[in-house]
Each structure stands twice: as structure tokens, then as C-alpha cells.
Residue, then its C-alpha position, 0 to 999 in steps of 0.5 A: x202500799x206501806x210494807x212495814x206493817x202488820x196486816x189481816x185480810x178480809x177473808x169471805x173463803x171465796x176467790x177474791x179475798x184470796x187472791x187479794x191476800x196472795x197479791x199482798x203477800x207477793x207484794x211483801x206485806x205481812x200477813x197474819x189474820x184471816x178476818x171472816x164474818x158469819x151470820x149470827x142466826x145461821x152461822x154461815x158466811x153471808x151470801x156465800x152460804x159457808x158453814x162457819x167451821x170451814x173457813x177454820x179448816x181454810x185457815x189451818x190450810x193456809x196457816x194464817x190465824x182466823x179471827x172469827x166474828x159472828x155478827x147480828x143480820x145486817x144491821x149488826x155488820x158495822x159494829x162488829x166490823x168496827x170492834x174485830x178491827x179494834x181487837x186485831x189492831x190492839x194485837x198490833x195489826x196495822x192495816x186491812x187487805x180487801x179484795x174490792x175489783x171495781x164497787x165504788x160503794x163498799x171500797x169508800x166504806x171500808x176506807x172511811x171506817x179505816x181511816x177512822x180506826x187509824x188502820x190502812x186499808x189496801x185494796x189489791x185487786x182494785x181497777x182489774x177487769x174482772x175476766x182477768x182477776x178470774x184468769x190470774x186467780x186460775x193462773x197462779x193455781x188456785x182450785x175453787x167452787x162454785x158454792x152460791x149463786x143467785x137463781x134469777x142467773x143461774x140453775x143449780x147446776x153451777x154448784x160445785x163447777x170448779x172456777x177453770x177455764x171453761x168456766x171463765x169463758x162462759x161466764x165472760x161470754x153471757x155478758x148479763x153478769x159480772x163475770x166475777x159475780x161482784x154484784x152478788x151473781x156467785x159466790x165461790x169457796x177455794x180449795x187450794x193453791x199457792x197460799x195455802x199448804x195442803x188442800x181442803x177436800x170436801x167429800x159430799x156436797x149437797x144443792x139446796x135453795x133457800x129463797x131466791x138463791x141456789x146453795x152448796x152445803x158441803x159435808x164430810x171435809x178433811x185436810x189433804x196432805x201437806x207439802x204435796 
């Protein structure tokens, strides 16, 4: 990895991106953006469910700059994903922190569009087996929730179960997912942890199910004190 630049990191608020962002910044790469995408129609993070005014309470916990894009379903993706690359590279960033761990499809595409637009795209977790980004993840003191899940794997009772220890052997155990969930299975929302500088601390949180997926709409969110 070059280490001179100026980097964002693909944000989606989940375990992933996060610890993909910590593992660069641990590798001495400059990190100032939070690049996060949300769904036009529904304002809320694709696939994870995140009301959008979360990930800003995210960023202000970190305090990384949130770059923010909401982009039409799908079929939008690409061209907003093209002009928030372009903005933050116009702002002088030079490259892009992705927390890929071992899809070929998604790792090619976001390579491409990057060498296209003339900007690094790293990948840190890259090649690590999924049970082990997940211990790493809880090792180096992160607290995350489970806030999405795909019903034809799971019940809502996986909503709000804390990514620990317990969790991870569970999920290591089935041996029908990704432990990680990289196919889609879950999806998580991190609380707090060595990249960030105070907690968030959601106080209400309510199970839906929207076709054929399970939810977590989290309410009544604050910031916890800093330098705790």
C-alpha cells in the first residue's frame, strides 16, 4: 500500500468497512472520508437497513468527515459511485479503503472503476478467512449489532445480538453461511471501538420484516461521552 496518499474508506457502518478503515490507518494510510451510499427512495443504507442520520452520528464518533450519496435503486449505484469518487478526488483524495474479504465480482469492479478515475483502491481485509476478520474485529475492541438479516437464515431473533464471542462460534458452527455474512446473510451497525472516540448508544430499537428480510430500526440514539 502506497502510504503518501489521501484516502476515504467505503463506509456501510457495519464490521467490515470498519475494520477494513482501522486495519489502514494501523497500516499508516491517511484517512479522512467516510464514503457511505443510501438509497434514494428509502433513505436508508442498502441491504443493512440503516437510517442514513446514523452513519452521521457514526462519523462524528469517529471524527472522520462523512461524505454522504444518496443514489437512485441499483441501477443508479454506478453513476453515483463514479461521481462521489470524483468529488472526493477533486478534494485531493487519492485512493479508496474497501472491506472486500474474498468476493471476486465486487473486488474487480470497484478495481476497474478505480483505475479508471485514476485513484488507488486498497483492499485490507482481503484473503482473510471470514471466522478471523470476525475474531480480529472483536479482538481489537469493536461492539457491533446485528441490525439486518436474510429470513431464509435466520429468525429475528438475531436482531441486536452483539457481534462476541458467542456469536462468532455460532456462526462458524452452521456451516450453511459465510460466517461473515459476505453473501448478504447479515449485516451489522458498530457501536464503538478503537476508531472511534465516544460510543453511539441506540436506546430503542424495533424488529421489522420487509419481504424476505428481518430489520433493526433503531431509535432514541445519542453519543456517549468522550474519552471514556
Amino acid at each position: 500500500m502506497a502510504t503518501n496518499g489521501v484516502y476515504a474508506a467505503s463506509w456501510s457502518g457495519g464490521k467490515d468497512s470498519c475494520l477494513a478503515c482501522w486495519r489502514a490507518i494501523r497500516g499508516g494510510l491517511d484517512v479522512r472520508w467516510l464514503l457511505n451510499f443510501t438509497s434514494l427512495s428509502y433513505r436508508r443504507v442498502r441491504f443493512h437497513g440503516t437510517a442514513e442520520e446514523l452513519l452521521a452520528w457514526q462519523a462524528e464518533a469517529t471524527g472522520l468527515e462523512l461524505y454522504q450519496r444518496p443514489t437512485e435503486d441499483l441501477d443508479g449505484y454506478e453513476r453515483g459511485f463514479r461521481a462521489a469518487v470524483e468529488a472526493l478526488k477533486a478534494r485531493g483524495m487519492t485512493g479508496m479503503i474497501f472491506g472486500d474479504i474474498h468476493l471476486d465480482e465486487h473486488r474487480e469492479w470497484v478495481e476497474a472503476i478505480c483505475a479508471e478515475l485514476g485513484v488507488e483502491a486498497v483492499e485490507p481485509l482481503w484473503g482473510t478467512e471470514p471466522a478471523d476478520v470476525l475474531r480480529e474485529f472483536v479482538g481489537e475492541g469493536f461492539q457491533a449489532l446485528v441490525v439486518s438479516a436474510m429470513g431464509e437464515h435466520f429468525g429475528p431473533e438475531i436482531l441486536g445480538r452483539r457481534v462476541d464471542a458467542e456469536l462468532i462460534d455460532e456462526l462458524v458452527a452452521r456451516g450453511d453461511i459465510d460466517p461473515c455474512g459476505e453473501n448478504g446473510e447479515y449485516h451489522t451497525f458498530v457501536l464503538d471501538g478503537p476508531l472511534f472516540q465516544r460510543p453511539v448508544l441506540p436506546r430503542e430499537t424495533l424488529p421489522v420484516r420487509k419481504g424476505d428480510h428481518w430489520f433493526l430500526n433503531l431509535y432514541d440514539y445519542r453519543l456517549g461521552a468522550a474519552g471514556r
